[in-house]
TIBAKE-435403 format. One record per residue: residue in three letters; z, y, x of N, C-alpha, C, CB in turn. Coordinates in pm, 1 decimal. Glycine has a CB too. Layout:
BEGIN
res, n_c3, n_c2, n_c1, ca_c3, ca_c2, ca_c1, c_c3, c_c2, c_c1, cb_c3, cb_c2, cb_c1
ala, Z, Y, X, Z, Y, X, Z, Y, X, Z, Y, X
...
! end
This chain:
BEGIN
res, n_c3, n_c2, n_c1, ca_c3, ca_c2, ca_c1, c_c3, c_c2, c_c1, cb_c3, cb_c2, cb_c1
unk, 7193.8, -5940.0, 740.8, 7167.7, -5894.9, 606.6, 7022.7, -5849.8, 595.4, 7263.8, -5781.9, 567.6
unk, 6960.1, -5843.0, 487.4, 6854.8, -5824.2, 477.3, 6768.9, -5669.5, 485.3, 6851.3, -5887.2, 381.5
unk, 6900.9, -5612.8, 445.3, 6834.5, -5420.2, 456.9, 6852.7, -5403.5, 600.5, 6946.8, -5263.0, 358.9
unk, 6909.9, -5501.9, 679.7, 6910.5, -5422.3, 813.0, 6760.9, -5449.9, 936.7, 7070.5, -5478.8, 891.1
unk, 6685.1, -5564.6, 822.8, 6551.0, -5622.6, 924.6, 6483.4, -5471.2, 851.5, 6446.2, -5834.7, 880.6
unk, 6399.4, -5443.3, 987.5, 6290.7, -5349.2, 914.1, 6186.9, -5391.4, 818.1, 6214.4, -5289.2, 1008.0
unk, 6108.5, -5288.6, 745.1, 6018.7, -5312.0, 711.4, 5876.9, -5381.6, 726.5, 6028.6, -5252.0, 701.3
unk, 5840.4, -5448.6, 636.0, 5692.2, -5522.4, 686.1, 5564.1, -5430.2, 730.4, 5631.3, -5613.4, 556.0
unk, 5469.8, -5413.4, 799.6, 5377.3, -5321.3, 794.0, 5340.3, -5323.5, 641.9, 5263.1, -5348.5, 894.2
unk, 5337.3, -5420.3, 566.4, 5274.6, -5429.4, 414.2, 5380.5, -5357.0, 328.2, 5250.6, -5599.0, 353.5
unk, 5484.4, -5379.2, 367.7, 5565.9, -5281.5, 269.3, 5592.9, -5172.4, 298.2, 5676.7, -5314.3, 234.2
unk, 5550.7, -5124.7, 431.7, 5551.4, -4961.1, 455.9, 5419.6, -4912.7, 370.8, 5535.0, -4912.6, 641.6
unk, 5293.6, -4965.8, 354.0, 5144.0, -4922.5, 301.9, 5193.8, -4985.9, 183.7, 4983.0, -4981.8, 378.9
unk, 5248.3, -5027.2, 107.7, 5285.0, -5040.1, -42.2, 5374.1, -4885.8, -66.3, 5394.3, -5203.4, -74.6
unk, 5491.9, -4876.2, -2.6, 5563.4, -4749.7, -13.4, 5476.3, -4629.9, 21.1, 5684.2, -4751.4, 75.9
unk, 5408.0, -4630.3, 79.4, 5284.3, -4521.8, 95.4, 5232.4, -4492.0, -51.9, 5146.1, -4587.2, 195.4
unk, 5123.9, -4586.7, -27.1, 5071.0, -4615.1, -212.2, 5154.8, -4593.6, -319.6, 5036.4, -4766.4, -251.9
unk, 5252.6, -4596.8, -326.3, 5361.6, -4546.7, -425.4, 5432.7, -4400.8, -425.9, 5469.3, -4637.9, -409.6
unk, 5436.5, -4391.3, -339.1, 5458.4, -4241.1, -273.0, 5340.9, -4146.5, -287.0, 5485.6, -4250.5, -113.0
unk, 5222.2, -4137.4, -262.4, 5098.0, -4104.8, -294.8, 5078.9, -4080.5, -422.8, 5018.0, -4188.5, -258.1
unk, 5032.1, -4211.2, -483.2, 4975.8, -4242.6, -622.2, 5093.8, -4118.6, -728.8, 4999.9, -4458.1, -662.5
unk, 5271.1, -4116.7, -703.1, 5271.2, -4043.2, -763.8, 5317.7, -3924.3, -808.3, 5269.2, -4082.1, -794.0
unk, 5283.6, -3866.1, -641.0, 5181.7, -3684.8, -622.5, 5068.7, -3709.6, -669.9, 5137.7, -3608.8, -452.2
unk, 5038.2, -3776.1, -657.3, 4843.6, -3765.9, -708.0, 4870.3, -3783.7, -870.1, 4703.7, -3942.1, -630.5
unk, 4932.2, -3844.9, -913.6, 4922.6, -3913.8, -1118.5, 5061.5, -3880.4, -1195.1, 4912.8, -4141.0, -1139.5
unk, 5130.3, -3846.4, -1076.9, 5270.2, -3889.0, -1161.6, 5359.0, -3978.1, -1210.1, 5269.6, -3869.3, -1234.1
unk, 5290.3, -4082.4, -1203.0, 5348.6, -4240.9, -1231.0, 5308.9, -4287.9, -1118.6, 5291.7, -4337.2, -1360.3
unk, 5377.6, -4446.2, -1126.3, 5331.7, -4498.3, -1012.9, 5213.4, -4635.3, -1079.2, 5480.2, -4549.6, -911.9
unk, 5135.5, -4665.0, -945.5, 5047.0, -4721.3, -962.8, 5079.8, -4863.4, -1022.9, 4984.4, -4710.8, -856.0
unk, 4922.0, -4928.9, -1088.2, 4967.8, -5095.0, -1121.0, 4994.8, -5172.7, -1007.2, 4854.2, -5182.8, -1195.9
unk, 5030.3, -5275.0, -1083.4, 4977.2, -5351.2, -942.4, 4854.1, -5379.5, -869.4, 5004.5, -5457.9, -947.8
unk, 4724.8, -5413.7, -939.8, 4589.0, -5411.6, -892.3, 4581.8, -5304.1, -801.7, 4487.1, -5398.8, -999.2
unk, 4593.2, -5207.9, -838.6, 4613.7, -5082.0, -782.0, 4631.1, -5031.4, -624.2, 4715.0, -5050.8, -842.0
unk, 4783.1, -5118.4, -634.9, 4812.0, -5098.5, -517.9, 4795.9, -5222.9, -449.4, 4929.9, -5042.4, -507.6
unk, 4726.3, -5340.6, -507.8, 4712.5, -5429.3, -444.3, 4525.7, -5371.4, -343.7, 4732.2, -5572.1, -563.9
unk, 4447.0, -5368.5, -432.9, 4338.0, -5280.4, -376.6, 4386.9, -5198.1, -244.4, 4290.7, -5174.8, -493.4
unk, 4431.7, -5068.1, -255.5, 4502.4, -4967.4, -164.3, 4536.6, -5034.0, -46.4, 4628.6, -4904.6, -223.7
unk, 4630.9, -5155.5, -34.7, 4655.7, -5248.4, 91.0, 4592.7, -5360.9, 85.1, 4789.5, -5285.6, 115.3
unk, 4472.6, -5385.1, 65.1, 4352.0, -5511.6, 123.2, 4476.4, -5616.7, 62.3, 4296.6, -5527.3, 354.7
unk, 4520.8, -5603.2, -37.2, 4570.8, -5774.6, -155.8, 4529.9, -5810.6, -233.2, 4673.7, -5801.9, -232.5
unk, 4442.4, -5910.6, -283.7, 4407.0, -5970.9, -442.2, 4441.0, -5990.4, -521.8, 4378.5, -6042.5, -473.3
unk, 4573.4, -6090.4, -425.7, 4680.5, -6188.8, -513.6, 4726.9, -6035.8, -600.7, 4844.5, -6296.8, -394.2
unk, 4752.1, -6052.0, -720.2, 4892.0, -5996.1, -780.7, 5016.2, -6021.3, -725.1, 4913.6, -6039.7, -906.3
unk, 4999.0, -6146.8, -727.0, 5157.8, -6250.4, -750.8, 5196.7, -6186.1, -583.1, 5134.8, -6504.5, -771.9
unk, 5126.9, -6174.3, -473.8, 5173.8, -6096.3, -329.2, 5198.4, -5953.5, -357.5, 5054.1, -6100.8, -203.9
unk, 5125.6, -5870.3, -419.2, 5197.3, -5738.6, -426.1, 5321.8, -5723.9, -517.0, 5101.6, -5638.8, -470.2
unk, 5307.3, -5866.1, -648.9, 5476.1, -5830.9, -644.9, 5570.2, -5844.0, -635.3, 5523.3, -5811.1, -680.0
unk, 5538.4, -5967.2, -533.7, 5639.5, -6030.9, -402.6, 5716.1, -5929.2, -364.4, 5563.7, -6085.9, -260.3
unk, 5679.4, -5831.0, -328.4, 5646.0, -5713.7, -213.6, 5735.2, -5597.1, -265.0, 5465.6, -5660.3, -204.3
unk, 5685.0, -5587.9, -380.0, 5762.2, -5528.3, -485.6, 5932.8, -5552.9, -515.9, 5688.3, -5572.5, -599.5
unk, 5940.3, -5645.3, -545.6, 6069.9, -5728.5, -527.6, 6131.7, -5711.9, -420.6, 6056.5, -5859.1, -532.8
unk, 6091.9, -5743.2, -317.8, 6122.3, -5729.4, -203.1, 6180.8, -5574.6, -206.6, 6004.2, -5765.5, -113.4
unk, 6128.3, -5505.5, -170.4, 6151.9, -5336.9, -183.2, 6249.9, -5326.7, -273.4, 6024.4, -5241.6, -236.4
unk, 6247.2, -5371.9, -405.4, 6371.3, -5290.8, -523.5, 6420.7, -5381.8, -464.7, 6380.2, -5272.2, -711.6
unk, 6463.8, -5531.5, -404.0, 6597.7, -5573.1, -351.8, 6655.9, -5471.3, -269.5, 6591.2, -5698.2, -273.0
unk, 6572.0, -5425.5, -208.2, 6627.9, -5326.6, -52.2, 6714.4, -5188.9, -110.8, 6453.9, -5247.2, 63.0
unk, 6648.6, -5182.3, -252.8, 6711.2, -5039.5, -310.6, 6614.7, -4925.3, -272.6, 6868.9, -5001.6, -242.1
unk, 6455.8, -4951.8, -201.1, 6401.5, -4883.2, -170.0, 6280.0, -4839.4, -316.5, 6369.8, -4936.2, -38.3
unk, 6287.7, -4910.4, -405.6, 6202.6, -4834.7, -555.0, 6327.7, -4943.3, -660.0, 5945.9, -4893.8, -584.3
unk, 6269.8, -4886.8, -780.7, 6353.8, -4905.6, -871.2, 6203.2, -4911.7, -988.4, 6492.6, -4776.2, -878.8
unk, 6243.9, -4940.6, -1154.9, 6155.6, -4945.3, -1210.0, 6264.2, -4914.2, -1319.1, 6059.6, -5055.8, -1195.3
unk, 6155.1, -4841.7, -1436.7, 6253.1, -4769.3, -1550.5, 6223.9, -4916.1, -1708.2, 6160.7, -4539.3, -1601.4
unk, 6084.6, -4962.6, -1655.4, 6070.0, -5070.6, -1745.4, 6029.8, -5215.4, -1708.6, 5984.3, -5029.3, -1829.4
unk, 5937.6, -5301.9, -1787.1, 5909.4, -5388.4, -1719.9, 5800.4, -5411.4, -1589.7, 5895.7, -5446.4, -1803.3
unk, 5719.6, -5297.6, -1669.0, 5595.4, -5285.6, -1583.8, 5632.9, -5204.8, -1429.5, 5475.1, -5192.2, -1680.0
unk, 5560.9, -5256.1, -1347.5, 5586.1, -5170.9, -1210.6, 5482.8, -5033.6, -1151.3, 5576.2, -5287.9, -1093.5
unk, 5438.7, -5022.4, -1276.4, 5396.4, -4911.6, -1282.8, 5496.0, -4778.5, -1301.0, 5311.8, -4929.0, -1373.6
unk, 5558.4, -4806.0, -1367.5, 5696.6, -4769.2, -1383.9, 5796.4, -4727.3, -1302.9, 5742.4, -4845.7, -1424.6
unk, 5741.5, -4770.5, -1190.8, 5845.5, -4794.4, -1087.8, 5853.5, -4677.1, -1036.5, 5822.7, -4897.8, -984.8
unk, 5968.0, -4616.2, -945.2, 6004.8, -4481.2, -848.9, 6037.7, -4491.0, -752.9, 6089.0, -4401.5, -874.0
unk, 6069.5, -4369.5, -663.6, 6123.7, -4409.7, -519.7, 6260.5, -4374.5, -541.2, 6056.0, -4330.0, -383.2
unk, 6371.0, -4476.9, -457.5, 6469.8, -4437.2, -443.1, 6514.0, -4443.8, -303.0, 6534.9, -4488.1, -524.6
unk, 6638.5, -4377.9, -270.8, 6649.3, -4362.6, -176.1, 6772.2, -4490.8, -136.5, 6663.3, -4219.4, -162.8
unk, 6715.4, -4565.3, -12.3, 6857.8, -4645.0, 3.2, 6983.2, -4616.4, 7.0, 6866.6, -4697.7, 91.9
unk, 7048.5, -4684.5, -54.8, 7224.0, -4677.3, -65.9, 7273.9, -4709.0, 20.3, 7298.3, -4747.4, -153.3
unk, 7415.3, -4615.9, 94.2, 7460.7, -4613.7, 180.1, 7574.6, -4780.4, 143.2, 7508.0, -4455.5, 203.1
unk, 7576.3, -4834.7, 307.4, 7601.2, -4985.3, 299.5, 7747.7, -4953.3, 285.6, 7549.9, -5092.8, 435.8
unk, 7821.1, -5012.9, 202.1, 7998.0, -5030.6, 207.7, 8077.0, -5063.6, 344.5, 8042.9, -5161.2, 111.1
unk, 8163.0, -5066.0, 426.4, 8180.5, -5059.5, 504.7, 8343.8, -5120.4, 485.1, 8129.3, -4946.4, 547.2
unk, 8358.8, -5179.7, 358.4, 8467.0, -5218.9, 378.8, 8602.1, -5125.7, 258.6, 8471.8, -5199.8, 545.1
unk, 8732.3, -5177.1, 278.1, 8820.3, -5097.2, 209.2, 8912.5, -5000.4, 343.5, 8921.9, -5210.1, 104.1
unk, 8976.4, -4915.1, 310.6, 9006.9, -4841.2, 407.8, 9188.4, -4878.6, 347.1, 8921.1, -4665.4, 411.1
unk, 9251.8, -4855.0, 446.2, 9387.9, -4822.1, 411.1, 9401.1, -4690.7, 391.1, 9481.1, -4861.2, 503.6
unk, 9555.6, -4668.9, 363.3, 9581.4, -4518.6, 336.4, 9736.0, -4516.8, 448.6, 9611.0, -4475.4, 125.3
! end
């Protein structure tokens, strides 16, 4: 499954930058932003990256923009149905 590979070094210094940016602003950063912050140009790679992460359940976003975006904390994995 995919939440169980670790993290990329790039998506630990994206979650940094997001984590940072908002103690420092309060929101979270653009993408340029945080593409700058981790040595990226592309857009279209930081919001690969991005994606990547809210698949994991590790940020979330309240709109379209990913500026928008927050930290969440991963969700505990299902484990199945239990009998009684």
């Amino acid at each position: 499954m995919r939440r169980d590979r670790p993290l990329s070094g790039r998506q630990e210094a994206i979650l940094y930058v997001i984590r940072s940016w908002i103690i420092e602003h309060g929101e979270g950063p653009t993408i340029r932003q945080m593409g700058a912050r981790v040595g990226l140009s592309s857009t279209s790679s930081v919001a690969y990256q991005l994606g990547q992460l809210e698949e994991r359940g590790l940020i979330s976003r309240t709109g379209r923009e990913w500026s928008s975006c927050r930290l969440d904390s991963p969700k505990p994995r299902r484990r199945g149905l239990r009998s009684r």
